[in-house]
VEXFI-508248 format. One record per residue: x, y, z of N, C-alpha, C in turn; residue in one letter. Coordinates in steps of 0.1 Angstrom, whole numbers, plus 5000, padded with zeros to 4 digits. Layout:
BEGIN
XYZXYZXYZA...
REM end
This chain:
BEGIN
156295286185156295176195156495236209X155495196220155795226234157095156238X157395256251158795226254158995096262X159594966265159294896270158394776265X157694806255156294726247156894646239X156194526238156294446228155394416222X155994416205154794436193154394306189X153494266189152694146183151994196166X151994096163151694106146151293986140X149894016137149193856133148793926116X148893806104148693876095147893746089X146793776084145893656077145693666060X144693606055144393626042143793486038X142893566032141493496027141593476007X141693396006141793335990141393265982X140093275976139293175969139693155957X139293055944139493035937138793095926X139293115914138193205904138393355905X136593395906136793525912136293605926X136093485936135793495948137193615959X136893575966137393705979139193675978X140093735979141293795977141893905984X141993885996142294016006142693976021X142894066027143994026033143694086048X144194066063143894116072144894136091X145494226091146594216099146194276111X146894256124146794316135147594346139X148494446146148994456154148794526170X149594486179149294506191150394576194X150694736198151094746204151394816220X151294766231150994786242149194836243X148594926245147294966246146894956231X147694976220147394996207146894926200X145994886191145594776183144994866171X145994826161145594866146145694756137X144794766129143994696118144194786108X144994686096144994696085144194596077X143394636064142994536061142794586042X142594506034141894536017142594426012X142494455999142494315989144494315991X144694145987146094135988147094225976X148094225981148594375973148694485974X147494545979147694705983147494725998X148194835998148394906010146894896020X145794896013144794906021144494976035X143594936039142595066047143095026063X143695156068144395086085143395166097X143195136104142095186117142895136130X142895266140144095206153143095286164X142795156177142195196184143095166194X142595266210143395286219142895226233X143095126243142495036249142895126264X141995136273142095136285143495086293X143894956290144994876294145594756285X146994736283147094646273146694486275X145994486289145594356288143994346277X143494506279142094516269142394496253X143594616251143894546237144494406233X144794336244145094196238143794126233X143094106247141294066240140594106230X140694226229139994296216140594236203X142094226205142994196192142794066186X142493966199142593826199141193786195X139993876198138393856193138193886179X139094016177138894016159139693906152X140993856155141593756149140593626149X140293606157139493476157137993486150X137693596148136393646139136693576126X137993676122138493626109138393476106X139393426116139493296112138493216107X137393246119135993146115135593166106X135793266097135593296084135893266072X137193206077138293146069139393176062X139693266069140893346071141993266075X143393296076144393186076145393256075X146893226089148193296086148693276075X149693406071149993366057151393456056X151993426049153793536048153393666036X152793746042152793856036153893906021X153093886007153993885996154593785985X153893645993153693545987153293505975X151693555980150693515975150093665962X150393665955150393765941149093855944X148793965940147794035940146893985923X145494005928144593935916144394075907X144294035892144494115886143194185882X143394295882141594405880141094405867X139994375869139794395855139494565847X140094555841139994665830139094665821X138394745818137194795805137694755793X137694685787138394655771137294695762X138094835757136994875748138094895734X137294955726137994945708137295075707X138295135696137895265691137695315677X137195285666137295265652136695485651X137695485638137295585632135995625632X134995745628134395775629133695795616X132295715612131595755599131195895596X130995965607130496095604130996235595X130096285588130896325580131796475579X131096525591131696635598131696625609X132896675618133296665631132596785640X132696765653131896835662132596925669X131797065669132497215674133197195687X134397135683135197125697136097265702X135397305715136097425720137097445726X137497345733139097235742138797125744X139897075748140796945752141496965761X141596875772142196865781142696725777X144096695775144596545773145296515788X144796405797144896355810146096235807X146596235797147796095796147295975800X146095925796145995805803143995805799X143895645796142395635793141195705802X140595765798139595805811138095795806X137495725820136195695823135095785833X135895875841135195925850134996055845X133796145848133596275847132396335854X132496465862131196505867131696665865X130496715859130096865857129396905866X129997045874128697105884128697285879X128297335889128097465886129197545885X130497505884131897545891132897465882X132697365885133997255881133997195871X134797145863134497015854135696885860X135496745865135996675869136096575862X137496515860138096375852138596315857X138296195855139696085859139995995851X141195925855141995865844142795715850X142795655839143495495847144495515852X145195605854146295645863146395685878X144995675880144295735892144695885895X144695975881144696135882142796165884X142796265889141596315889141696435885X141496535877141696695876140796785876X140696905883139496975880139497105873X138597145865139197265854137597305856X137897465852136597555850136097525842X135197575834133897575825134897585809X135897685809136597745803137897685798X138097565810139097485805140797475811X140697635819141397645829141397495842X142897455839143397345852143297425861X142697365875142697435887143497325895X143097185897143597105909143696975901X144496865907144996785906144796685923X144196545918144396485934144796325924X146096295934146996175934145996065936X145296005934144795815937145595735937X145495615946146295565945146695495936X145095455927145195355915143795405905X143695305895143095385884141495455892X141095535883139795605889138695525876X137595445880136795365873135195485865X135195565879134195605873133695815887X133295845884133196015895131796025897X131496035908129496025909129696175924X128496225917128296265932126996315930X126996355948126096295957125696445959X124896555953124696705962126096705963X126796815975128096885973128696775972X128896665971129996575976130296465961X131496485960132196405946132596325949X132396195947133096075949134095975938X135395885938136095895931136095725930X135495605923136095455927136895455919X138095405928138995355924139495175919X140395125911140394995910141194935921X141995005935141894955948141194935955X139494925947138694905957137895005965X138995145971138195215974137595265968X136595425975135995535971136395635977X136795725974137295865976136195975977X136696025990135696165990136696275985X136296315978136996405967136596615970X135496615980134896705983135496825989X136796785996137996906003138796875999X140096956004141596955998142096826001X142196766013142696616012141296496008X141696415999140596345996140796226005X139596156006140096046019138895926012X139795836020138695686015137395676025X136295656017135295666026134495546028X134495446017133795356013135195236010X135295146014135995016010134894886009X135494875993134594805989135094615992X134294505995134994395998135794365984X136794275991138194235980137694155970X136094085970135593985960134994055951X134494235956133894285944134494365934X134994355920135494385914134694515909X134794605912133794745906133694755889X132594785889132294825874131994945873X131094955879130695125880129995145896X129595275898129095295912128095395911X127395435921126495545923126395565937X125895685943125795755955124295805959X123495755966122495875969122495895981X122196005990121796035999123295946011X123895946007125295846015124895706010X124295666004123995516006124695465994X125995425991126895335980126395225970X126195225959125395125953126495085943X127494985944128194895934127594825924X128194805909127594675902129394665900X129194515897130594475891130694345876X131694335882131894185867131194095868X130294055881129793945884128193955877X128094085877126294115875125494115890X126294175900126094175914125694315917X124894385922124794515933125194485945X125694565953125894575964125994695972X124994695980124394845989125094856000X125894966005126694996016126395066022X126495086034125795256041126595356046X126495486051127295606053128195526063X128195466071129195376080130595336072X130295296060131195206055130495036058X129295046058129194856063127894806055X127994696051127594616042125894616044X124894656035123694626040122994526033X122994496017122394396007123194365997X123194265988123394245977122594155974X122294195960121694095950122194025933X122193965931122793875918121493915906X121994005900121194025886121293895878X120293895870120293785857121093825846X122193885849123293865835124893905847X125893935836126793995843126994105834X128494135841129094225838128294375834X128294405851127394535852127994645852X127694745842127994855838127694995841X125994955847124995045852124495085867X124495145873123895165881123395305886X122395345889121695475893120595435901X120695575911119795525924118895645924X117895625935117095775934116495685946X115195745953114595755965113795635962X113195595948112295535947113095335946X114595375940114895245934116295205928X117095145930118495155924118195015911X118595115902118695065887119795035881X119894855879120894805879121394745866X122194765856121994745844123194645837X122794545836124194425827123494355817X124594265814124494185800122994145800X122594115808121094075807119794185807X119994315806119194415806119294505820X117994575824117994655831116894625846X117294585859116294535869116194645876X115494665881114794765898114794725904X115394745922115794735934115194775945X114594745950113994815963114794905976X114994965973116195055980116894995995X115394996001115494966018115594786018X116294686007116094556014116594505997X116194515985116494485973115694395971X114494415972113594315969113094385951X112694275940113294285930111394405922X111594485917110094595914110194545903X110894535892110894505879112094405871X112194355858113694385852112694375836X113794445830113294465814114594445807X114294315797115694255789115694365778X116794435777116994545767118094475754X117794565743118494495732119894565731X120494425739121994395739122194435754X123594385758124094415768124094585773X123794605784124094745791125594785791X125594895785126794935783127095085793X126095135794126195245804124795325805X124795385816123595425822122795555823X122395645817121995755825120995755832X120095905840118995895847118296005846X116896035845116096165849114996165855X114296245861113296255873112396085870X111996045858110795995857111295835845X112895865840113295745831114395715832X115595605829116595555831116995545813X117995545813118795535799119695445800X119495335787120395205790120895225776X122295255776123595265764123495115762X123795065749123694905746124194865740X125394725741126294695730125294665715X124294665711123494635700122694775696X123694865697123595065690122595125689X121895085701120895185706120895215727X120195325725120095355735118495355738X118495315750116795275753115895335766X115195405768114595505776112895395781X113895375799112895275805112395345813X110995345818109895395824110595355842X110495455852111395405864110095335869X109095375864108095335875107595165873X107895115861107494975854108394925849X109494985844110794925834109994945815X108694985818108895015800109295075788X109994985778110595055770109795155764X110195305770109295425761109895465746X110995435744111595515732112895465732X113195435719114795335712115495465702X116695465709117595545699118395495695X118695475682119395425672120795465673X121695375673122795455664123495355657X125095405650125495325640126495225645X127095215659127795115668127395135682X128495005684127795005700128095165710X126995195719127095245725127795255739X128595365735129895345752129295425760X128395555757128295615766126695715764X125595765775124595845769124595965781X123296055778123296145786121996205781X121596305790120496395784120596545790X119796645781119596735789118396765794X118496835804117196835818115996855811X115696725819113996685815113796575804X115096545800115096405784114596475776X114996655774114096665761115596665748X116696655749117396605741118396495741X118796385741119396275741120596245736X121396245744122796225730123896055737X124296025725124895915729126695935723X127195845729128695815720128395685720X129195645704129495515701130995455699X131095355696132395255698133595305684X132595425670133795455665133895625668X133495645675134195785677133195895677X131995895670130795925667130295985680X129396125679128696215690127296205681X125996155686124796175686123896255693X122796305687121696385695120596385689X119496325693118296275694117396365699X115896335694114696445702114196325711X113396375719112796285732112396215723X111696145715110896075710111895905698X112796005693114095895691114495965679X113996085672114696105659115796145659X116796115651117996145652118196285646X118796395654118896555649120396535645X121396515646122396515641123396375648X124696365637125796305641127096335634X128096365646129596425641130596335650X131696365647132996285649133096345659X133996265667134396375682135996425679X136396425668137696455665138896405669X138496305677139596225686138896045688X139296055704138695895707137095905706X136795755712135095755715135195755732X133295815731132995845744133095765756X133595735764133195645776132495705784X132495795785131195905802130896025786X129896095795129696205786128496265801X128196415795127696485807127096625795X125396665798125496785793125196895800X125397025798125497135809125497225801X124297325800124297485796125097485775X124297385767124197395761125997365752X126397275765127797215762127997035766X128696975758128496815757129796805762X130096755774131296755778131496585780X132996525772133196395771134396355773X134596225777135896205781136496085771X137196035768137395965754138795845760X138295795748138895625750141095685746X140895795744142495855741142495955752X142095945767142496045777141996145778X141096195769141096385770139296405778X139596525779138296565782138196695772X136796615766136196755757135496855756X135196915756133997045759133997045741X132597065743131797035724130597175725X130697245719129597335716128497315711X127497255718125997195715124797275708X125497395712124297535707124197455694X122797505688121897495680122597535667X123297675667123997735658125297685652X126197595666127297585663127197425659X126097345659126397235652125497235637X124797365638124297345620125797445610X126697515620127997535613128797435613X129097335623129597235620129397145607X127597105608127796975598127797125582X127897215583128197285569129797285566X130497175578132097235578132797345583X131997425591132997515597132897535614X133997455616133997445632135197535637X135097535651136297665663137397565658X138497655659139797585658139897525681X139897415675139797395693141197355701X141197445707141797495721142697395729X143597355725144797205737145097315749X144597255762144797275775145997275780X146497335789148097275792148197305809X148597195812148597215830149997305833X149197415844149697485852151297435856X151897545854153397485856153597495876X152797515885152397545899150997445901X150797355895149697315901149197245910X148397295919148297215934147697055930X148296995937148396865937147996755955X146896705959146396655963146396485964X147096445981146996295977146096265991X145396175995144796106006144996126015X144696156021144996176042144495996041X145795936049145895836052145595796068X146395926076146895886089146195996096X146195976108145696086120146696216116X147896186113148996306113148796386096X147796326093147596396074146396526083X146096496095144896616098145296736107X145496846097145596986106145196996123X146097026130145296986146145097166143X144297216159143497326159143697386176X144097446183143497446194142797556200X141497596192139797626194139397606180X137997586186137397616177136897726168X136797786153136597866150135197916148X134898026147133398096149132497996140X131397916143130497926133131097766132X131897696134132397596131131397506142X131697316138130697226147131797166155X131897096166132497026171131996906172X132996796164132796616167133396606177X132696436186133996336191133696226187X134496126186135096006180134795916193X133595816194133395736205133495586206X133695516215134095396210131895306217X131995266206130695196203130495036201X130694966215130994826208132294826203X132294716192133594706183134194806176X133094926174132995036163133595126169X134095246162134195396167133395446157X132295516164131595626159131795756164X131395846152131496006156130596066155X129996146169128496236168128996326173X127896446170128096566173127996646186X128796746190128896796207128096946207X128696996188128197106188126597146190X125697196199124497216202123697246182X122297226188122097236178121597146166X122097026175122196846164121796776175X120996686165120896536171122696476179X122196476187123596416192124096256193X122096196187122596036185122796006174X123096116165122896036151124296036152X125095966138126295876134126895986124X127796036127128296136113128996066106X128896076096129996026083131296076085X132295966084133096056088134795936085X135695976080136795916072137195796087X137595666083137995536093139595596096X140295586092141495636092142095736103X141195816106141595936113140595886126X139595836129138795786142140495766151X139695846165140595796171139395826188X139395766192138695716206139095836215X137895936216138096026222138196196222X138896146205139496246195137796356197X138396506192137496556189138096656174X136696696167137496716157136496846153X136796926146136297066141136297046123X134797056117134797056106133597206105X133797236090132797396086131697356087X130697296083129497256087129297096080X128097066088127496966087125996926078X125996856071124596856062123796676068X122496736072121496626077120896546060X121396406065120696306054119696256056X118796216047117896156049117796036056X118895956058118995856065118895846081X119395956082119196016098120495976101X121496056093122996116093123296226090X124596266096124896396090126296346086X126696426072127696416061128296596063X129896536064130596626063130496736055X130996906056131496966047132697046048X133197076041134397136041135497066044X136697096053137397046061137696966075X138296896075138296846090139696866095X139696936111140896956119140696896133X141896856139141696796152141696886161X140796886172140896986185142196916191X142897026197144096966210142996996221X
REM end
């Protein structure tokens, strides 16, 4: 608080019935200050504090967003009243496993808690868990890192270098440096189901059977209402974001969502993969189904013996593997024959990922598995002789990682180091944007860049910068503040 100042505090909230909008939106004023807090009622949500010329400017500014809201239908309200709406959770079941030999499991990593999320790169293996843990482990199974969420982690996508984390607070986490930060807030009415990333551009499905496309900004560009709900699917690429619920699988027009296809698949979409030229729709009716990106047609149906929680392929769709609802690992030739099926020795699959001749899965009991796919080790499996496999155990020192919230979560700096870019943080209209000073760059384009830490003026030093297709540039490495 300035010395002498007096703090004003307006606090609203927007509340529909059903499963409409639920969230919340505060201001305070103090003296030049005006911060905004705002997300679904309940959580702490997403705060941005701008700094006004004179406190008669932040009164108008303060008093122009309040009144936005309202017309909106927004409305004072006693903060704590009014209950937070309850998320929905994946209700899945997990039945024993028919198969009659179990699959060459090489470790486990048990995460204490259900998990849905997983992304494999050349380096890492990444999990997350309804506890909002994320962990990262080598190829090998070694815990390296740990980052705090604030709430469960739904699902892990990423984008080229960049890992992204939705959470059931709504946000998305950039997971890509040591402090992870919200980068994407999603509105309070959409309940996430799953997500995807291309090129910065955010593509939601949720409970409704809704997409909704966001852009590197953080700001709202389209949504469209699929013909079913409860969407499970989504995968984007240059040509189309492929949207997949109870009603089958539709095509999106990237730049506007004007509708290229939909193809009703047998049974609800349960989950999604993707490769250069087809989409893969997991299906509560135990097959998995390989649709043409260019038409939606069904090229090839893979069977299995329950419903499908999870698929995947390796590069190019020339082998196919699914998890089902009792526990069951499948692998299929491109065409649909089924080459084998084993137990996963534990839960069933929710995500699954393949990489260098290893099936890595995360299970309805918390763990993440690494499975030996070689050719060898599952014709010794189904003969009964599998690795005695390997329980993980976290680092009794393990670095641990929670959100840069505040301007004061960012290392300040004063020079810049060799080789490094220089941002500043401008005020743009209503917006603060950040473009680049460092020569070298477009200096009109808009950097991607965390809401939280904008501060009007600020200049900030990150390791380099990567140009998107959109005609942005997306962070890398770290960010520190210049003094």
């Amino acid at each position: 608080m300035s010395a002498g100042s007096t703090v004003t505090k307006t606090y609203l909230e927007l509340s529909q019935e059903g499963a409409g909008a639920h969230k919340f939106y505060e201001v305070i004023v103090d003296d030049q200050t005006v911060t905004v807090r705002y997300g679904r009622i309940g959580a702490a949500g997403q705060t941005q504090t701008t700094t006004f010329a004179s406190a008669a400017k932040a009164q108008a500014a303060a008093a122009k967003k309040i009144a936005g809201k309202v017309s909106k239908g927004y409305a004072p309200a006693i903060q704590g009243q009014r209950a937070p709406r309850a998320v929905t959770r994946r209700q899945v079941t997990s039945a024993p496993s028919t198969a009659r030999a179990v699959a060459p499991v090489l470790w486990r990593f048990r995460t204490g808690s259900s998990a849905f999320g997983i992304h494999v790169d050349d380096e890492h293996c990444w999990v997350g868990n309804q506890a909002g843990d994320v962990y990262t482990l080598d190829h090998n199974g070694g815990v390296l890192a740990r980052f705090s969420l604030p709430d469960g982690v739904k699902c892990l996508v990423a984008d080229d270098f960049w890992i992204y984390a939705g959470c059931d607070d709504g946000s998305v986490y950039d997971l890509s440096s040591k402090l992870p930060f919200a980068a994407y807030d999603i509105a309070a009415d959409v309940d996430i189901f799953w997500l995807d990333i291309h090129e910065g551009i955010l593509n939601v499905s949720d409970h409704d059977g809704r997409l909704t496309v966001i852009d590197h900004e953080d700001e709202h560009q389209w949504a469209r209402r699929s013909p079913g709900e409860r969407a499970w699917m989504v995968r984007a690429d240059d040509r189309a974001v492929y949207h997949g619920h109870s009603g089958g699988v539709t095509a999106y027009a990237p730049d506007g969502g004007g509708e290229l296809w939909h193809t009703k698949t047998r049974g609800d979409v349960l989950f999604g993969w993707q490769e250069d030229s087809a989409v893969y729709a997991g299906t509560a009716h135990r097959v998995v189904q390989r649709l043409a990106k260019a038409s939606g047609a069904v090229e090839a149906t893979y069977a299995c013996d329950s419903a499908v929680y999870s698929c995947a392929t390796s590069p190019g769709g020339r082998f196919v593997f699914a998890g089902d609802a009792a526990s069951s690992v499948y692998c299929f030739d491109r065409d649909g024959t089924r080459l084998w099926k084993l137990g996963t020795g534990g839960g069933s699959a929710l995500s699954m990922q393949y990489r260098d001749e290893k099936l890595y899965l995360v299970t309805t009991d918390g763990a993440l598995v690494c499975v030996d796919a070689s050719e060898a080790a599952i014709t010794a499996a189904e003969q009964g002789t599998v690795p005695a496999a390997r329980d993980v155990k976290l680092a009794a020192a393990l670095p641990t990682y929670a959100p840069a919230t505040a301007a004061a979560a960012v290392t300040t700096v004063d020079r810049a180091p060799t080789g490094a870019v220089v941002l500043e943080c401008v005020q743009d209209g209503s917006r603060l944007r950040v473009h680049v000073v460092s020569e070298g760059y477009d200096g009109s384009w808009n950097v991607q860049f965390p809401h939280a830490i904008r501060q009007p003026g600020a200049r900030y030093v990150v390791d380099a910068l990567h140009a998107a297709a959109g005609g942005f540039y997306r962070v890398r490495g770290d960010i520190r503040r210049l003094q």
